[in-house]
C-alpha positions in Angstrom: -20.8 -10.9 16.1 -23.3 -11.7 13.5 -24.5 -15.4 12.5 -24.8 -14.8 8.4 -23.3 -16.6 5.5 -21.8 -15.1 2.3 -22.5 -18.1 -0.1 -25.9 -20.3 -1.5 -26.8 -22.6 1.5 -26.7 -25.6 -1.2 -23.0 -24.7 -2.6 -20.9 -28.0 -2.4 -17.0 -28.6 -2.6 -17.7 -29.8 -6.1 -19.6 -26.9 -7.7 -16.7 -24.6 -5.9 -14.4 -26.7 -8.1 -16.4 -26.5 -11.4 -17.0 -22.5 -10.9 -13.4 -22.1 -10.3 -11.9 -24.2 -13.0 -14.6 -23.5 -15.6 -13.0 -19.9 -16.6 -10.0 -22.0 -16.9 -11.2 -23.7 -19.5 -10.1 -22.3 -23.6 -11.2 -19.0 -24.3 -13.4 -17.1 -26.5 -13.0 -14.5 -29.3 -14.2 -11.7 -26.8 -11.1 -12.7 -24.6 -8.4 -12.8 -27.5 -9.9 -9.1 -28.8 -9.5 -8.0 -25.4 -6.4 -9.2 -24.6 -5.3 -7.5 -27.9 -6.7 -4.6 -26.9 -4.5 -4.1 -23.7 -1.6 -5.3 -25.7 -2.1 -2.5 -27.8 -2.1 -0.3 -25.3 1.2 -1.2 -24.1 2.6 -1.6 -27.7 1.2 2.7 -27.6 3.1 3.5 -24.1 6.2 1.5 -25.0 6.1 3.6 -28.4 5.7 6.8 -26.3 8.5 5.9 -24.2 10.9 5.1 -26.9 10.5 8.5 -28.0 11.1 10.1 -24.7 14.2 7.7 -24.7 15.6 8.6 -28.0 14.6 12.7 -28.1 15.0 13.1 -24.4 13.2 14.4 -21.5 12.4 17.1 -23.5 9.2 15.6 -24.8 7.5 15.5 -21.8 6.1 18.3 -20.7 7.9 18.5 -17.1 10.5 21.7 -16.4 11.2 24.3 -13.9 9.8 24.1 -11.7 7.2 21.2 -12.3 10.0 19.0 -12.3 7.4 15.8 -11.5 5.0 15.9 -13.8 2.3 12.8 -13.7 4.9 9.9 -14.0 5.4 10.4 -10.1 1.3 10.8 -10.0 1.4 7.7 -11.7 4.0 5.8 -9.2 1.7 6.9 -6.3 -1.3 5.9 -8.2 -0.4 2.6 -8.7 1.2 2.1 -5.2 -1.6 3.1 -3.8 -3.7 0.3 -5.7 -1.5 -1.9 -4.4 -2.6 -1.9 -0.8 -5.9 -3.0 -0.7 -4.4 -6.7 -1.7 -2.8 -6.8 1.8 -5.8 -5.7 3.1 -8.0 -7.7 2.2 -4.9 -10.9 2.1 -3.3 -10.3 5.5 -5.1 -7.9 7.7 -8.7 -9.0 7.4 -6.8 -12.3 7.6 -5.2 -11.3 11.6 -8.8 -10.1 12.0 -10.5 -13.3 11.1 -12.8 -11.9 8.8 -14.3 -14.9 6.8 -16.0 -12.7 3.6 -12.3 -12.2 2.4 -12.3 -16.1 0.9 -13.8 -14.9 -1.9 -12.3 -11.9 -2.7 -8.6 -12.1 -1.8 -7.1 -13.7 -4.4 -8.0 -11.3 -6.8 -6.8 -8.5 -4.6 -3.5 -10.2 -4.1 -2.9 -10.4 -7.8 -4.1 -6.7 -8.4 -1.6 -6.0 -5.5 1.6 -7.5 -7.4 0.6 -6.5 -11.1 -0.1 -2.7 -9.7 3.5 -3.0 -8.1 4.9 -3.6 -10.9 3.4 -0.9 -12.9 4.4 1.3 -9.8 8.1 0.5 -9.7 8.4 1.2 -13.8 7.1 4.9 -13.2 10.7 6.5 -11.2 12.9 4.7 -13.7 10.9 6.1 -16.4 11.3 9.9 -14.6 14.9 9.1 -14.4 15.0 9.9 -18.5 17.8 7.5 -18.5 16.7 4.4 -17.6 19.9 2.8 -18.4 21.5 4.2 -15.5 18.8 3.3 -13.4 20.9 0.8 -11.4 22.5 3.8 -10.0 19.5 4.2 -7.5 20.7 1.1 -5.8 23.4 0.7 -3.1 26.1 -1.8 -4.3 29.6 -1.4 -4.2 31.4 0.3 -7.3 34.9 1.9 -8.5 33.4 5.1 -9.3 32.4 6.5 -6.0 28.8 6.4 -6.1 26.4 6.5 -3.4 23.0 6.9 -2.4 21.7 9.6 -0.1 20.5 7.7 2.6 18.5 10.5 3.8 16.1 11.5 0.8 12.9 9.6 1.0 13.4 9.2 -3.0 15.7 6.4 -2.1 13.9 5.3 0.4 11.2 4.2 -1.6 13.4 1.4 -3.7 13.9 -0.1 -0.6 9.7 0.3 0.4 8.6 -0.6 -2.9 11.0 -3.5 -3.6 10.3 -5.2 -0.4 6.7 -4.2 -0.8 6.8 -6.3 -4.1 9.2 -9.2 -3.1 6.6 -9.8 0.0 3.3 -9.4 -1.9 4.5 -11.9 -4.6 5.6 -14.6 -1.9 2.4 -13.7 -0.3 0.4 -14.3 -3.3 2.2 -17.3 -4.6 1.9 -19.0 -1.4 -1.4 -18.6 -0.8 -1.9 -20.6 -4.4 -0.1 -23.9 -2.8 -3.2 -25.9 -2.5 -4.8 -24.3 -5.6 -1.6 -25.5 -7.7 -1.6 -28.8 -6.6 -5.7 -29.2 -7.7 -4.8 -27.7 -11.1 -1.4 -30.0 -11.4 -4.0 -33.1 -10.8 -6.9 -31.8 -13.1 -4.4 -30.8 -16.1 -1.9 -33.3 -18.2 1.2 -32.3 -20.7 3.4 -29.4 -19.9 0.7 -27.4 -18.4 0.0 -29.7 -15.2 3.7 -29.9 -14.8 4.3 -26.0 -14.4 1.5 -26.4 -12.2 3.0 -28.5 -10.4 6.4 -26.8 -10.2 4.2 -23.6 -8.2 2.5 -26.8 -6.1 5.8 -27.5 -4.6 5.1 -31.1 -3.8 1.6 -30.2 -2.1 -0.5 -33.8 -1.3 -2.6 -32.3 1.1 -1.1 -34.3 4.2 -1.6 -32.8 7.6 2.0 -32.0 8.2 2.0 -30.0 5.4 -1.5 -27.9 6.1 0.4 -27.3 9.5 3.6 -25.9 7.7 1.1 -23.8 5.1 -1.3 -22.2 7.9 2.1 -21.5 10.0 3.9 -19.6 7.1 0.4 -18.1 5.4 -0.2 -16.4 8.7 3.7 -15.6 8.8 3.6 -13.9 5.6 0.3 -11.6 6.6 1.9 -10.8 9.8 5.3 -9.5 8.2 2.8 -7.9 5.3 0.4 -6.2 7.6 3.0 -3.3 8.8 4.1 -2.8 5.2 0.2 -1.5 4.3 1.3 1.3 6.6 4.7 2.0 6.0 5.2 1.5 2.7 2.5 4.2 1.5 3.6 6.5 4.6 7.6 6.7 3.1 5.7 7.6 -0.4 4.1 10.1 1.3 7.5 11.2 3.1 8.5 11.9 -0.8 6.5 15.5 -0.4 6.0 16.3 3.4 10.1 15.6 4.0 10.5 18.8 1.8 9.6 22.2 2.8 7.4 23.7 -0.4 4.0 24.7 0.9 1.1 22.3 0.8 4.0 19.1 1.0 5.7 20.0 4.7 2.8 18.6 7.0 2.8 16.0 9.7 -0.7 14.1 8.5 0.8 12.9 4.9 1.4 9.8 6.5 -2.0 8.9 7.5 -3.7 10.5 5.6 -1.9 8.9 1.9 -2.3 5.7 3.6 -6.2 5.8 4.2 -6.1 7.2 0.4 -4.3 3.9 -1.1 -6.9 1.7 0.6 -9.7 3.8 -0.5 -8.2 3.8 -4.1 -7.3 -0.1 -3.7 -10.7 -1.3 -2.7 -12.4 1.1 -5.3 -10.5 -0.7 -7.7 -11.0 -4.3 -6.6 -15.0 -3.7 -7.3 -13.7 -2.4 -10.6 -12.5 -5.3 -11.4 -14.6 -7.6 -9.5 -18.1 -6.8 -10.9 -17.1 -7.5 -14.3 -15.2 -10.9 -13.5 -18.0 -11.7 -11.8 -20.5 -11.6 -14.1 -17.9 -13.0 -16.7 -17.1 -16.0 -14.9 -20.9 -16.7 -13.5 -18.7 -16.3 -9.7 -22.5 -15.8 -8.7 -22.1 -18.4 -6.1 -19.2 -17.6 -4.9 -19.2 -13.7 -4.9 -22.5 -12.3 -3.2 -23.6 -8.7 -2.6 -22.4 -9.3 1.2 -18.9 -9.1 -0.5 -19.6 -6.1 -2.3 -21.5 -4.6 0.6 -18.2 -5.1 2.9 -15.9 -3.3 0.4 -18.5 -0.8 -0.3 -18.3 -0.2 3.3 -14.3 -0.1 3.6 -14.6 2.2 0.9 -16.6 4.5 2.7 -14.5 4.8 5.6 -11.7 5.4 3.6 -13.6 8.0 2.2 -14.3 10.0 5.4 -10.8 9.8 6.7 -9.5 11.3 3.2 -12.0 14.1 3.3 -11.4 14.7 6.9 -7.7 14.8 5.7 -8.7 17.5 3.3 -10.5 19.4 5.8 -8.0 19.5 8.2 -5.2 20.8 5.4 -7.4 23.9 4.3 -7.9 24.5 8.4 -4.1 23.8 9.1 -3.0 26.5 6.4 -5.9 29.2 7.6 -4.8 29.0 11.3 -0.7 28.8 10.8 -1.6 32.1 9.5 1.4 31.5 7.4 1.1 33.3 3.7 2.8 30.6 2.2 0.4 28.0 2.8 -2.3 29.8 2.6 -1.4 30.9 -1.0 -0.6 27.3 -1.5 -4.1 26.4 -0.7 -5.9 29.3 -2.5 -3.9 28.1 -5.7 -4.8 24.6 -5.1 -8.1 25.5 -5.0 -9.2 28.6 -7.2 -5.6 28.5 -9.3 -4.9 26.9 -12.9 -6.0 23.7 -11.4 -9.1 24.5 -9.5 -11.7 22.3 -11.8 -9.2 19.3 -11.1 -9.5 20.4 -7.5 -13.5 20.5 -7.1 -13.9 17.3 -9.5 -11.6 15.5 -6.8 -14.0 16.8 -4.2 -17.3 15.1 -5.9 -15.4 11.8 -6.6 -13.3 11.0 -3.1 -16.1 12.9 -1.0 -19.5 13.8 -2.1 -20.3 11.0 -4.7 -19.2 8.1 -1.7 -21.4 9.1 0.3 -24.2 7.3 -1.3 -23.0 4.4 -0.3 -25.0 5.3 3.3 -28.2 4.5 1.4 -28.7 0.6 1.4 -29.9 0.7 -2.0 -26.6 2.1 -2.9 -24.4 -0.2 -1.7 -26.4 -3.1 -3.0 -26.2 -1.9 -6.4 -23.8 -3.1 -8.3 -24.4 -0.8 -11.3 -24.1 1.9 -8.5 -21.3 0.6 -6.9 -19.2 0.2 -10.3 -19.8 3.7 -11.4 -18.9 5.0 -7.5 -15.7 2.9 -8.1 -14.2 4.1 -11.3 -15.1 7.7 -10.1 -13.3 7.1 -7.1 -10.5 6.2 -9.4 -10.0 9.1 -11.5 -10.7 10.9 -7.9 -7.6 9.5 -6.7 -5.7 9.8 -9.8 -6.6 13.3 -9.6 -5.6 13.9 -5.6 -2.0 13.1 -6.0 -2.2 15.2 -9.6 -3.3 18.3 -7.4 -1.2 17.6 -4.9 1.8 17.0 -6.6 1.7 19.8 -9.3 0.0 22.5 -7.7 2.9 22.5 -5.0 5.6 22.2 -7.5 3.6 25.2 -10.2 3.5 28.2 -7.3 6.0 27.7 -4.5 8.0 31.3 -2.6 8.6 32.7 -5.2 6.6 34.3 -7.8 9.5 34.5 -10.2 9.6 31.2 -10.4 6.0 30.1 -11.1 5.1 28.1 -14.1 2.5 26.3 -15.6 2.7 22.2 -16.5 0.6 20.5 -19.0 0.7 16.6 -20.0 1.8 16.2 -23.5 1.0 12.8 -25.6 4.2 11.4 -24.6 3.2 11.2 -21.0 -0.4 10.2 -21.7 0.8 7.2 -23.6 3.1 5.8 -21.1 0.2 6.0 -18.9 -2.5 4.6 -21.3 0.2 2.2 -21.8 0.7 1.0 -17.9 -3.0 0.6 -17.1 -2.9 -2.1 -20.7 0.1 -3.3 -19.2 -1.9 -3.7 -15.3 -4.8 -5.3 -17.6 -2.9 -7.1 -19.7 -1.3 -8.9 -16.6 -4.8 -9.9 -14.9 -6.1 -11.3 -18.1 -3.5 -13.9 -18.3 -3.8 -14.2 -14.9 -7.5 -15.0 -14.9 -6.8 -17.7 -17.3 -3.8 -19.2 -16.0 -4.8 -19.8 -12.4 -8.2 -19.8 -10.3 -9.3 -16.2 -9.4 -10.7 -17.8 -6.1 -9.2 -19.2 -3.3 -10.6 -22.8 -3.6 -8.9 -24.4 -0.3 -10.3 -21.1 1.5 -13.8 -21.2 -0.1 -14.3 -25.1 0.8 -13.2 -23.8 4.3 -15.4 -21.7 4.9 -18.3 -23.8 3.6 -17.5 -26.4 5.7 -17.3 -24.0 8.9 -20.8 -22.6 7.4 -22.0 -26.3 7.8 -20.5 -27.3 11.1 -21.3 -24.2 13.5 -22.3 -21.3 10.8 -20.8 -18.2 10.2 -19.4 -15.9 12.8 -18.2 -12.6 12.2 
C-alpha cells in the first residue's frame, strides 16, 4: 500500500470538465489533414482488397505450403491489441487499482476499434468474402456445418463475443459521460448524446444500478483476456507441424497480447496527451505503471521463448529441432533476431528509472515493441508453415503489395476510428476522474 496521488493537488471537478470537453471543441486543419490521411490509407487497402477480390487469391503471395500468409499475422496482431483494454477496464478494475481513471477509456476504445480490425482479417483469408456467412452455425437446406472441433471456428465464437462484450463494456462505462455531454451540447448533437445517456440524471438509484452492472461487465470480461487470446493460440498448437504443437501457446500468446496492448496504449497516449494538454490528468505515474506492465509482459514472453528453444533441444526430436534452427538461422533469421531486440533486450531499459520516466523513451520502446510483436506471430506463423516433415514440400513466402495494402489499410482504418472517436466523446473517464479526486481529498490515495 502506498499513500501517492496521480493528479495536481489543486485539480478541481471543474478544470476535469474543461480539459475533457476542450478537445471536444471544432477542430483544426492539422486534425482534418490527418484524418485524411488515415482515410487514405483505407481508401489504399480497400483498393488492394478489391483486387484480391476480383483476380483472386492469386495476388497474394500465400501457396503451398504457406497457406497463411500475414492476414492471419494481422488477425492475431490486432487481437492481441485488443486485450490491454480489458486490462486496464476490468481487471485493474477487480483489483482496485485507482491510476486506471485516467487511462481506461482510451484503452477501451483501442480494445473495440482493434477488434474490429481483427475480425475483418479471416474473412479477408477466406478469398471469398461473400460466402463468409458460411463460418457461422445457422440452419440451412444445403447441408452445411461447421467443424465444431477446429479452433478456426472456434475463434468466431471468441472473437465475436470478445467484441459484443468489450463494446457493451465500453459504452456503459460512457453513461455518466453521455449525460454531461447531452447537457453541455444543444441541436441534434446533444440529443444523440442523449440517446447513449440512456436517461442518466445522476440519481442514487441509478449510480447503484451503474456500479452493480460496471462491475458485472468487468467480471464477465476479465476471463475473456485469458481465453479468448488462448483459443487464438489453440489455432497453431491444436495442430501437429513443429514449432505450433506445444502446451505453453496458451500462456505464453496471452502474456504477448498484453505486452503488445499496453505498448500500444503509450503509443497512442503520449501523443493525445500532449495534443489535448491531458497534462493534468495524465501524469508520468500513469506511464510509469504501464511502462511497468509492459515490462513484465516482457519477461514472461522472453521466458516463453527461452523455454521453446530448450523444449525442442531436450525432446531430442529432429523435427523440432529443425523447426527451431530454421526459425532462427533460416530465410527468416534477421526477422527472428530483430524480434529478439524489440520484445526482449530493448524493454529492459525500462529497469532504469530514467527510462521509464521518459516519455521520448518510453514512445520509441513502445512502437518497437510493436513491430516486435508484429514480427513474433510473422515468425511464428510462417516459419512453421515454410519447412514442416518434409523437405519436398518446403517453400518460400514473401508479402506482395496486395497484402501490404490491406494492412496499411487496417492500421488507417484502427486510426481512422480513434480520431473520430477523440472528437465525438471524452477520451477520459470524467465521473471516474472526479472520483478519485474526491477520494484523494477525503482520505488520499491508497494503492
Amino acid at each position: 500500500m502506498t499513500n501517492e496521488t496521480y493528479f495536481a493537488p489543486e485539480l478541481t471537478a471543474d478544470q476535469v470538465n474543461r480539459d475533457v470537453l476542450d478537445p471536444l471543441r471544432k477542430p483544426g486543419i492539422i486534425y482534418y489533414v490527418m484524418l485524411l490521411f488515415f482515410l487514405g490509407l483505407v481508401a489504399w487497402g480497400g483498393y488492394c482488397l478489391y483486387l484480391q477480390i476480383t483476380r483472386g487469391l492469386g495476388v497474394a503471395g500465400m501457396n503451398n505450403p504457406v497457406a497463411w500468409g500475414i492476414y492471419l499475422t494481422n488477425f492475431v496482431f490486432w487481437v492481441g491489441i485488443a486485450h490491454s483494454g480489458t486490462l486496464i477496464s476490468a481487471i485493474l478494475f477487480l483489483f482496485r487499482s485507482k491510476w486506471r481513471t485516467s487511462v481506461n477509456r482510451i484503452a477501451e476504445a483501442m480494445t473495440v476499434f482493434a477488434v474490429s480490425m481483427a475480425g475483418l482479417f479471416p474473412l479477408i483469408h477466406v478469398g471469398r468474402i461473400w460466402f463468409a456467412y458460411w463460418l457461422f452455425p445457422y440452419p440451412n437446406a444445403r447441408m452445411l456445418w461447421v467443424n465444431f472441433r477446429s479452433p478456426l471456428n472456434w475463434d468466431v465464437f471468441a472473437v465475436s463475443t470478445y467484441m459484443t462484450v468489450s463494446a457493451l463494456f465500453f459504452l456503459v462505462g460512457m453513461i455518466p459521460d453521455m449525460a454531461v455531454l447531452r447537457d453541455r451540447f444543444k441541436g441534434i448533437r446533444g440529443k444523440i448524446y442523449g440517446i447513449f445517456a440512456l436517461g442518466w440524471r445522476g440519481t442514487h438509484r441509478q449510480w447503484h444500478h451503474y456500479e452493480t452492472a460496471y462491475l458485472l461487465f468487468a467480471a464477465l470480461a476479465t476471463p475473456l483476456v485469458i481465453s479468448v487470446h488462448s483459443i487464438v493460440s489453440w489455432d497453431f498448437a491444436m495442430a501437429v507441424l513443429p514449432g505450433w504443437h506445444s502446451t505453453i501457446f496458451a500462456p505464453y500468446f496471452v502474456s504477448g497480447a498484453i505486452f503488445s496492448g499496453c505498448a500500444m496504449v503509450i503509443t497512442i497516449l503520449i501523443p493525445l496527451r500532449k495534443i489535448f494538454h491531458l497534462e493534468n490528468l495524465i501524469s508520468i505515474r500513469h506511464f510509469t505503471r504501464l511502462a511497468q506492465i509492459m515490462l513484465l509482459t516482457s519477461l514472461i514472453v522472453s521466458y516463453s521463448y527461452a523455454t521453446e528453444f530448450f523444449i525442442a533441444w531436450y525432446s531430442e526430436n529432429i523435427f523440432e529441432q529443425t523447426a527451431f534452427y530454421n526459425r532462427a538461422f533460416g530465410v527468416y533469421g534477421p526477422y527472428f533476431f530483430l524480434m529478439l531486440f524489440c520484445n526482449s533486450i530493448l524493454p529492459l531499459s525500462i529497469f532504469i528509472k530514467k527510462v521509464r520516466t521518459n516519455l521520448k523513451a518510453l514512445f520509441v520502446i513502445a512502437i518497437f515493441v510493436n513491430i516486435g510483436m508484429w514480427l513474433e506471430r510473422f515468425v511464428i506463423i510462417i516459419s512453421s508453415l515454410a519447412k514442416d516433415f518434409d523437405p519436398y514440400n518446403w517453400g518460400a513466402y514473401s508479402p506482395t503489395y496486395i497484402e501490404w495494402g490491406v494492412f496499411l489499410g487496417s492500421i488507417g482504418g484502427f486510426f481512422f476510428l480513434f480520431f473520430l472517436f477523440t472528437k465525438l466523446a471524452p477520451v477520459v473517464a470524467i465521473s471516474e476522474v472526479k472520483g478519485q479526486i474526491h477520494h484523494d481529498v477525503e482520505g488520499g490515495s491508497h494503492e
